[in-house]
BAFISE-390752 format. One line per field, with one value per atom (N, C-alpha, C, CB): residue in one letter; y negated, z negated, x. Coordinates in steps of 0.001 Angstrom, whole numbers, padded with zeros to 6 digits. Each point is the difference from the previous one (the first is absolute). Glycine has a CB too. Layout:
BEGIN
residuo (a:...)
Y (Y:...)
Z (Z:...)
X (X:...)
***
This chain:
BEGIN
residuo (x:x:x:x:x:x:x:x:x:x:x:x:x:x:x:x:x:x:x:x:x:x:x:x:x:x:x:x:x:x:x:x:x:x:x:x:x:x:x:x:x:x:x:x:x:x:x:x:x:x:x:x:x:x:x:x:x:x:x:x:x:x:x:x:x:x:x:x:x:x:x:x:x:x:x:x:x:x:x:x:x:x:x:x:x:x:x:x:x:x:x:x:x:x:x:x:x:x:x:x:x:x:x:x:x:x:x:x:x:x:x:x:x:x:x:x:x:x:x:x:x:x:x:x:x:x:x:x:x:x:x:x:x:x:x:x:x:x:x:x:x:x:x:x:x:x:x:x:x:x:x:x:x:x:x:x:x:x:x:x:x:x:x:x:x:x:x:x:x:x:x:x:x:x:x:x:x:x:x:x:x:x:x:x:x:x:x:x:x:x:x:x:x:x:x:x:x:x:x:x:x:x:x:x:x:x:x:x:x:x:x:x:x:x:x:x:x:x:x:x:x:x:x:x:x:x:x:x:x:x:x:x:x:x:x:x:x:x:x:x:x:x:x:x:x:x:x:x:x:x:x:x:x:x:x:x:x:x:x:x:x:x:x:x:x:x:x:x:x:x:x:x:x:x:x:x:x:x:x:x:x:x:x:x:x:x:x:x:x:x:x:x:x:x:x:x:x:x:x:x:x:x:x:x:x:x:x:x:x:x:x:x:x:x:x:x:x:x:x:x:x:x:x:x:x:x:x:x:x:x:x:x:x:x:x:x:x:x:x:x:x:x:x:x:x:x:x:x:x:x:x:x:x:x:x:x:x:x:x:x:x:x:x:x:x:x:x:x:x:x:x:x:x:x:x:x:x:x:x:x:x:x:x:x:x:x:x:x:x:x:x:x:x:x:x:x:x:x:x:x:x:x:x:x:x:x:x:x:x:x:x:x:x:x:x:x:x:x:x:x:x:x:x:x:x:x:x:x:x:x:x:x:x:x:x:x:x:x:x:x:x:x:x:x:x:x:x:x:x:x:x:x:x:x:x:x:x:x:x:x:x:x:x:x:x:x:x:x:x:x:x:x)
Y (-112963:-001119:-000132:-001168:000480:000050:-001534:001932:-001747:-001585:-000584:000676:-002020:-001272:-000410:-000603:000132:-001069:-001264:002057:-002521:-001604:-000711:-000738:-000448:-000724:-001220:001333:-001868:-001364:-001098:001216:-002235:-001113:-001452:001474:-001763:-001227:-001053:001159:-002384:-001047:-001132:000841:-001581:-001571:-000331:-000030:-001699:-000653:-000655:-000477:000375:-000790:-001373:001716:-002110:-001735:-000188:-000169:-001032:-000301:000505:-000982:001533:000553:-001077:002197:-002119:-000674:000334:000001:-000858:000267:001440:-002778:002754:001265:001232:-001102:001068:001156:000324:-000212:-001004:000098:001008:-002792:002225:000597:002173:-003293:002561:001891:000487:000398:-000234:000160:000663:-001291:000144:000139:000788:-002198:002433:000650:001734:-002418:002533:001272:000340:-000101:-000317:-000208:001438:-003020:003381:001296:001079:-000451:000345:001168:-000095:-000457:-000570:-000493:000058:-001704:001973:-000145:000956:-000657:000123:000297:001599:-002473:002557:001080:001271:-001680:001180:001414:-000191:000129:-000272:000203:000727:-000668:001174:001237:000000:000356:000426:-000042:000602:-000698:000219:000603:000303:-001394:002206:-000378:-001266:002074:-002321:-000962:-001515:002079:-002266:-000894:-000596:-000539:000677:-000731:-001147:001804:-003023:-001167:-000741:000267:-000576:-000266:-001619:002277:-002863:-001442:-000373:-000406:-000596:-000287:-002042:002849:-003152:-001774:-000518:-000250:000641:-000742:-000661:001680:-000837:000060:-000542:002697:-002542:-000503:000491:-000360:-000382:000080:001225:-003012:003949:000912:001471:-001222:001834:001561:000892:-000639:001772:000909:001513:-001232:001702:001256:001106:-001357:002579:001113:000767:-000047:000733:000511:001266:-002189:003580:001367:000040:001637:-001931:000493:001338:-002585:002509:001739:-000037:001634:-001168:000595:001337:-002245:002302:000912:-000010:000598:-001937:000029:-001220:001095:-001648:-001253:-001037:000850:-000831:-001208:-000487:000862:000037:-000197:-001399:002592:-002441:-000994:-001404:001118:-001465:-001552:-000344:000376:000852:000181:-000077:000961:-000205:000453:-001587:003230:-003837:-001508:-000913:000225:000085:-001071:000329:-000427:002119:000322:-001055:003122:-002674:000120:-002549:003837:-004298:-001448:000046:-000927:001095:-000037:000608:000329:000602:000360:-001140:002656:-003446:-000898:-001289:001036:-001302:-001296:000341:-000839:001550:000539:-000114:002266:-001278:-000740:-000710:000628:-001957:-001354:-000235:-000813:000465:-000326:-000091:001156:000757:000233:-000761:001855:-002237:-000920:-001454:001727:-001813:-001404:-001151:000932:000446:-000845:-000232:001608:-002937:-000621:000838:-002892:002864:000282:-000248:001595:-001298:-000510:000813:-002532:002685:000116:002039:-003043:003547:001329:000332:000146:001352:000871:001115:-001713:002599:001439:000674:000409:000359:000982:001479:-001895:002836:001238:000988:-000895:001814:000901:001306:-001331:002666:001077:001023:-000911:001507:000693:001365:-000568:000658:001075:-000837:002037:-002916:-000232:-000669:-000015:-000024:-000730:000715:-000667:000329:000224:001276:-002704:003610:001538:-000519:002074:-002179:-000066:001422:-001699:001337:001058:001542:-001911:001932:000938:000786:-001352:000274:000603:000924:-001763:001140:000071:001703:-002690:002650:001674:000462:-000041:-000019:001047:000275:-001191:000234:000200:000699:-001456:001488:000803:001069:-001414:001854:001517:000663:-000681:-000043:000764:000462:-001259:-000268:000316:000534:-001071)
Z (-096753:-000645:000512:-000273:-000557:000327:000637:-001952:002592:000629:-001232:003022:-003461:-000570:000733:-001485:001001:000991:-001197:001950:-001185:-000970:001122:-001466:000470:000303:000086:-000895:001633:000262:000236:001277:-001846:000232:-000034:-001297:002550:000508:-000040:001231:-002298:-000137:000586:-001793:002206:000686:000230:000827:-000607:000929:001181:-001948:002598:001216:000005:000964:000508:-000735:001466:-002670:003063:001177:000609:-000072:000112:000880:000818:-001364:002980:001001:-000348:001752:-001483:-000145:000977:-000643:001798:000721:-000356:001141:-002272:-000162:-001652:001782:-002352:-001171:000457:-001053:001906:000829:000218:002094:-001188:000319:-000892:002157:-003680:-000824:-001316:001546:-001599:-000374:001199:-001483:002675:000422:000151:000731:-001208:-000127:-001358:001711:-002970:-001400:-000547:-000074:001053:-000491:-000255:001553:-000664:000258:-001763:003513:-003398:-000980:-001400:001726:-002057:-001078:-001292:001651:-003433:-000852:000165:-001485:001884:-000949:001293:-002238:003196:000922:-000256:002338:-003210:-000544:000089:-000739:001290:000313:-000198:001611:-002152:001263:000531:-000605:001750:001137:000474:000592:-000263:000846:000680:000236:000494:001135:-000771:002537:-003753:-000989:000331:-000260:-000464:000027:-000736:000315:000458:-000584:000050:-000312:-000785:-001160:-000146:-001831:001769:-000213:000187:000699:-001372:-000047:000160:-002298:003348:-000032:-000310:002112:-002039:-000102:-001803:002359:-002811:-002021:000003:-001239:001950:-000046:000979:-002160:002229:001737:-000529:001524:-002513:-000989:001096:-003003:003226:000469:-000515:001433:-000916:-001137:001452:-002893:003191:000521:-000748:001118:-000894:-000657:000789:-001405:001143:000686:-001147:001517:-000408:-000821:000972:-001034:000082:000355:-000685:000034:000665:-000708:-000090:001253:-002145:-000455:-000667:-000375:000248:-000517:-001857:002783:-002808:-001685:-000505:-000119:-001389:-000128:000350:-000874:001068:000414:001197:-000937:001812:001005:000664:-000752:-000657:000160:000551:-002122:001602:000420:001778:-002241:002662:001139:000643:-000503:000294:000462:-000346:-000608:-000478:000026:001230:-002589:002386:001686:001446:-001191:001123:001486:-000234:000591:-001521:-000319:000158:-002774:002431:000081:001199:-001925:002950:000790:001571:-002187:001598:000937:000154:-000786:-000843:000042:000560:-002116:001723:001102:001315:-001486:002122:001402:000697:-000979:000367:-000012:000050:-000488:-000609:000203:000790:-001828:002001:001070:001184:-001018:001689:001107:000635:-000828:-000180:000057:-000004:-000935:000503:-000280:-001001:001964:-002943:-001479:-001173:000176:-000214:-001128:-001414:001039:-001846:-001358:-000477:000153:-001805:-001065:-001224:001030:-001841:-001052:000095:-000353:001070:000052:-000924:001860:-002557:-001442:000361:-002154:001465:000423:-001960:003579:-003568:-000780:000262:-001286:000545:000232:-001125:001309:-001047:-000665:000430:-000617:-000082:000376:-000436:-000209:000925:-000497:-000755:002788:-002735:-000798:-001778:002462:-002498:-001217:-000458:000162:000389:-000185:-000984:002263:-003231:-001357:000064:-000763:000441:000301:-000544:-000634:000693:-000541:-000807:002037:-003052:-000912:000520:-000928:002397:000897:000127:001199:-000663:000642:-000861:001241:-002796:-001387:-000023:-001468:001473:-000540:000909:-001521:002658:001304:-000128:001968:-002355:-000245:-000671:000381:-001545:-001169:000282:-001197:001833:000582:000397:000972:-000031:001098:-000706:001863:-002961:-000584:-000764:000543)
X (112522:-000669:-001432:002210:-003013:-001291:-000094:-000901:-000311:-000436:-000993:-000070:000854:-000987:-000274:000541:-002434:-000826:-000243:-001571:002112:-000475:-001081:002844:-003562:-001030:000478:-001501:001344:000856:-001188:002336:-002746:-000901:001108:-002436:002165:000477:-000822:001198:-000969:-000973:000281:-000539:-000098:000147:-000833:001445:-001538:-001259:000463:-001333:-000097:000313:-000068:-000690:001342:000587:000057:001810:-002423:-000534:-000228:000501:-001540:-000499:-000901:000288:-000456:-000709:-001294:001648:-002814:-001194:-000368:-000385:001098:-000296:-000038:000671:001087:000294:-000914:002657:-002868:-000696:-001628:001399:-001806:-001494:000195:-000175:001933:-000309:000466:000179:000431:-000240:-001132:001412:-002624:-001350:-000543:-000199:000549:-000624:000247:-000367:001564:000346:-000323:001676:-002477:000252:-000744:000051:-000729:-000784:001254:-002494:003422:001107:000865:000483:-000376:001225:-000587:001165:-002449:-000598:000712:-002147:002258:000710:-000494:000341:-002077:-000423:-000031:-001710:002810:000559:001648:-002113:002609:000949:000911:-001106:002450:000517:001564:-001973:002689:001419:000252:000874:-000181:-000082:001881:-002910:003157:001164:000252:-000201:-000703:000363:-000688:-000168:-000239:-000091:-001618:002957:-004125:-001065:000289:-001382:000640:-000666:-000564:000775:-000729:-001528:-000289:000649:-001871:000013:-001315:002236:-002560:-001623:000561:-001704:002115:000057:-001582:002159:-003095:-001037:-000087:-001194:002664:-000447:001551:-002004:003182:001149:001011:-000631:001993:000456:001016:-000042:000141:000855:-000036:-000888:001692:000087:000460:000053:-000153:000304:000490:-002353:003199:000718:000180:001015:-001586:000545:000660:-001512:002798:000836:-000075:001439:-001031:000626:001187:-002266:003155:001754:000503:000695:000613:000473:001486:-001915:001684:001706:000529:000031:001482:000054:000406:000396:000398:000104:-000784:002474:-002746:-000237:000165:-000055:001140:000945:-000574:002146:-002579:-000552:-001303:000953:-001373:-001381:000400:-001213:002476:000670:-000138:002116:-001020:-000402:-001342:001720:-002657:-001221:-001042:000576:-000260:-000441:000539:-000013:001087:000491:-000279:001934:-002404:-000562:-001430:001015:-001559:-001578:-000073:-000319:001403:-000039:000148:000762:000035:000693:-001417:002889:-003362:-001165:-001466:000942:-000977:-001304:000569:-001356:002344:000531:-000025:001551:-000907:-000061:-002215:003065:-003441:-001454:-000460:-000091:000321:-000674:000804:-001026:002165:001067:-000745:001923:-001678:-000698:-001251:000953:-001613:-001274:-000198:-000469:002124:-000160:-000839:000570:-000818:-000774:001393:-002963:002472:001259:-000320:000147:000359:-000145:001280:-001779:001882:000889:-000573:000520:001008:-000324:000082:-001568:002022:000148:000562:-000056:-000697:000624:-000739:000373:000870:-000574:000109:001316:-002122:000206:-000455:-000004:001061:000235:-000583:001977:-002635:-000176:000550:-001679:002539:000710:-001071:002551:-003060:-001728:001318:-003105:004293:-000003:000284:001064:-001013:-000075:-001319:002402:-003288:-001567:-000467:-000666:000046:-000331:-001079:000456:-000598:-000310:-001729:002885:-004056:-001315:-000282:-000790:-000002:-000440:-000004:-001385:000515:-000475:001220:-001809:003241:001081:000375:000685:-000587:000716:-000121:-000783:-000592:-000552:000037:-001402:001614:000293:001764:-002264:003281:001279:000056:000617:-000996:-000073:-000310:-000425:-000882:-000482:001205:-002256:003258:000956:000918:-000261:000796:001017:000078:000417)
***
């Protein structure tokens, strides 16, 4: 069997946060910015509070069949809570969605290179 990589984005906001932790936060904001964007194994995230208290996690999980992605959503929840956790930043409102990059919609480019092979 082959390895699926799915894309996993874990959404939530933060919800009380202390003025302290709100500060070291904005002060890390360069790191976290939308337009360094990534996923990562070990899950980047993303957030601009100065525009709203909203986050955003990208996770790459793996499996071996479809079915798999369910799973790979609950590591991928289960890792951004542990995070804010670890930190002790409140949030609410956690949702994940999954993408299975082997079924991700092939672009024109892909189209005519499939075609070449096949």
């Amino acid at each position: 069997m082959t390895t699926r990589t799915f894309r996993i984005m874990v959404r939530g906001s933060f919800d009380a946060l202390t003025p302290e932790q709100h500060a070291e936060l904005t002060a890390a904001a360069a790191e976290h910015d939308v337009l360094h964007a990534r996923f990562t194994d070990e899950g980047h995230l993303t957030y601009d509070l100065s525009a709203r208290p909203f986050f955003t996690f990208r996770f790459l999980e793996y499996g071996e069949a479809e079915e798999d992605v369910v799973a790979a959503s609950v590591r991928a929840e289960t890792a951004a809570e542990l995070w804010l956790t670890d930190r002790g930043y409140g949030y609410k409102n956690l949702k994940s969605q999954a993408q299975d990059m082997a079924l991700a919609a092939v672009g024109a480019r892909g189209k005519q290179e499939a075609r070449r092979k096949g």
